[in-house]
N, C-alpha and C positions, 0 to 999 in steps of 0.2 A: 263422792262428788265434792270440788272444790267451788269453794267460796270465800268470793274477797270482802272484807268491811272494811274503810281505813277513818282510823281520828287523827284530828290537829287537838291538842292540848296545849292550853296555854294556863300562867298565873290566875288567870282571871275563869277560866272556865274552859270546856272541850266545845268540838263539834263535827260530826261529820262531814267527811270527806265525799263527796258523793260522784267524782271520776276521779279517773285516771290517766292524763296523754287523750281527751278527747275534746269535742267544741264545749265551750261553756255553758250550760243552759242556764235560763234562767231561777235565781235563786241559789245559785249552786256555787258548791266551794270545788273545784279541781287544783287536783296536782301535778304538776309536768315537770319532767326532765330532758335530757336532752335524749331521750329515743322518741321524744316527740318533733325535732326539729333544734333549731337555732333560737326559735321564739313562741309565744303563746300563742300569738296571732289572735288572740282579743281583743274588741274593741273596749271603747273610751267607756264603756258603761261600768264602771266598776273598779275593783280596789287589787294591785298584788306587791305581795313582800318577795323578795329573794332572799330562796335561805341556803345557808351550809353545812354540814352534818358532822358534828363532833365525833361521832362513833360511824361506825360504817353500817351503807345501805343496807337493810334485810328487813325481814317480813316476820311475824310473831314474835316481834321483840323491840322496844323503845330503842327512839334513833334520836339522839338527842341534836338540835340545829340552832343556829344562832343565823338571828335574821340580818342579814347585809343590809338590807334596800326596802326601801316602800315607797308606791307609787299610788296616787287616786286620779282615776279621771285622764289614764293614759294609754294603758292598754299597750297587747306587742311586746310584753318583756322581755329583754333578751335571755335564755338561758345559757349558764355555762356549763360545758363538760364535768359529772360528778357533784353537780349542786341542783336546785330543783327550785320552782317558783310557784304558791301560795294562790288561784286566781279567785277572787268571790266577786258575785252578783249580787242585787238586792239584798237581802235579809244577810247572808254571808259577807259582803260589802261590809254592812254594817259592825258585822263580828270582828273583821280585819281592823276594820276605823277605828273600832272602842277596845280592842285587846293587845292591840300587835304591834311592839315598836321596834326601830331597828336599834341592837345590840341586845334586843329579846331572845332567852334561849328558850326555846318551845322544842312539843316532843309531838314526832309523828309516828303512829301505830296502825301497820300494816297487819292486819290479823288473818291468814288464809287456812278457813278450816279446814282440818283433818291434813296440815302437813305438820311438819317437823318442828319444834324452836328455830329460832333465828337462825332461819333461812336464808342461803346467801343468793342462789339458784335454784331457777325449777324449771322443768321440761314438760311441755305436755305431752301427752299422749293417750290412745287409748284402744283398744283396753288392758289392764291388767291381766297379762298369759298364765303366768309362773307365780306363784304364792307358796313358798316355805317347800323348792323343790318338787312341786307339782303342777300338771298342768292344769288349769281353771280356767282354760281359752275360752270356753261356749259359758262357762256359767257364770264366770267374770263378765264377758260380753254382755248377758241377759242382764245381770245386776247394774253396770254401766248403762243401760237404754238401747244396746243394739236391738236393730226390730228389721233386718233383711239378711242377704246372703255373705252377706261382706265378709262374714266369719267363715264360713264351710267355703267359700268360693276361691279360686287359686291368684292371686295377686305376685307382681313384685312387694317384698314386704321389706321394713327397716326397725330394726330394732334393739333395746339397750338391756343388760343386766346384772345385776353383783352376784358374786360367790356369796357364801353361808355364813363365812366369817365378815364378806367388807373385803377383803385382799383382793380381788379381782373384777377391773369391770369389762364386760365383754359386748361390743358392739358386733352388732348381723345384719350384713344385707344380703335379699335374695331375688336373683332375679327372675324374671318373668314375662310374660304375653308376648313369646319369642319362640322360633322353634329350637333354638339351644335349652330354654326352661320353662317349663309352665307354670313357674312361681309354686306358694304353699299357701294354704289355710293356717287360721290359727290356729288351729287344736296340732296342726302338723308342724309349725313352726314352733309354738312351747315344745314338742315334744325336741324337736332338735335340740331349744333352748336348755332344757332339764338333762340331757344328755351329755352336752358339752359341759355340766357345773353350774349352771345359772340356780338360785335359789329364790330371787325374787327379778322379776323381766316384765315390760314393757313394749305393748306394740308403739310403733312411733309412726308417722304419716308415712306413706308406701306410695304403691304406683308407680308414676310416672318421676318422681323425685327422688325415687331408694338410686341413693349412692354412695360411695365409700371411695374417698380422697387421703389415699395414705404417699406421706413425702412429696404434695402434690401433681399425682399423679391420680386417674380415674385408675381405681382397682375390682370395678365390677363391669357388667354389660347393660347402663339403664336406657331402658325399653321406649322410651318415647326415638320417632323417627329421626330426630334430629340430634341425638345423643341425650347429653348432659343437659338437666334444666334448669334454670334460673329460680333458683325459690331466696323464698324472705330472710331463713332460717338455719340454723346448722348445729350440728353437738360435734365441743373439737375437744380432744385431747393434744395437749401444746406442752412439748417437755422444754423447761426452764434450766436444762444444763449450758454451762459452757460451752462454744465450737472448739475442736481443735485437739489433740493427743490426751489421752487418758494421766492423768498425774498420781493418781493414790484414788484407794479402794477402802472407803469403811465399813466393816461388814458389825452387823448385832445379830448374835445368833446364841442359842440354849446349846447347839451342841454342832460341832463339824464332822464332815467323813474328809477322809485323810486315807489316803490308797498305797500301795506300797509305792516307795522311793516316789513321796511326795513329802511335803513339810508343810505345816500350816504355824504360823505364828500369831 
């Protein structure tokens, strides 16, 4: 199970962070970026810095910022795209007033148990199917909190997973509550997944939103009446080549095949 903690450390002393991108309660130090909007939309009760992040944004690992801006008693900051803004109330107010000034480099620490180090991205999902090439659909479920049928019961289902080494990652959608498919179960869909290579896999939200957009275009059949559904969210794979005719090939390889009346150099 994940869990977030996050501090502001500053010269003078730390303090929790107690949201994230939500309304500011009282007492409370939140931090917003711009997946929260264009502004904090806080009122005047209270104190915030605008900061910019020396090192790049992640989670289980010091993000070093340098404060742009400070403001008391105005509330609404703007944010900018890739930078983030500091909001404290009450008691937190106070810590801003007495600790934080601008051209202060402070360090903010996003700690989210049981992932990785510095973490750049993460994807929910649940529950964990596939663990070290096996299927753990129903006993991963149980250990996760499922408590109905949602596991044995046949769903459109979506979902992610890497090969053994890391080389491969293999995205699955299936569809379902159709008379073309009646979708799968977990313990049926690991089993796919463990079949195709999967060594560690992931259920990801399903139903009505299992889709697959390759070249965009829809490449599956999703089941709501209306086709394609509008969700929040998405996991893209986006290749950063050039457009345009292939010019050179680098290859790194231990070893080539080479067939009769071919040449490799």
């Amino acid at each position: 199970v994940l869990s977030l903690q996050s501090q502001l450390i500053t010269k003078n002393g730390s303090r929790t962070i107690n949201g994230i991108n939500r309304i500011r309660d009282a007492e409370h130090l939140t931090f917003y970026n711009s997946y929260f909007g264009n502004s904090t939309e806080t009122n005047i009760y209270g104190s915030e810095v605008s900061i910019s992040p020396i090192n790049e944004w992640r989670v289980n690992d010091s993000v070093y910022c340098v404060v742009t801006n400070k403001t008391s008693g105005v509330g609404n900051n703007t944010i900018t795209e890739g930078n983030a803004v500091l909001s404290g109330h009450g008691s937190s107010k106070t810590f801003i007033d007495e600790n934080i000034e601008v051209g202060d480099t402070i360090i903010i620490y996003h700690n989210l148990h049981n992932a990785l180090e510095k973490t750049i991205t993460t994807v929910g999902g649940f529950p964990k199917i596939v663990t070290d090439g096996e299927n753990c659909a129903l006993d991963c479920y149980a250990d996760e909190g499922g408590s109905n049928n949602f596991a044995t019961a046949r769903h459109p289902r979506t979902a992610a997973g890497f090969s053994e080494n890391g080389d491969y990652l293999y995205f699955i959608t299936v569809d379902g509550r159709q008379t073309t498919s009646k979708g799968m179960s977990l313990p049926e869909l690991a089993d796919f997944m463990v079949g195709i290579g999967v060594h560690r896999g992931l259920n990801l939200d399903g139903g009505g939103s299992t889709t697959m957009v390759v070249r965009n275009q829809i490449a599956n059949s999703p089941s709501d009446a209306g086709g394609e559904r509008s969700v929040s969210n998405a996991l893209f794979v986006v290749s950063t080549a050039p457009k345009g005719g292939l010019s050179k090939i680098r290859l790194n390889t231990e070893f080539a095949k080479v067939f009769s009346d071919s040449s490799y150099q």
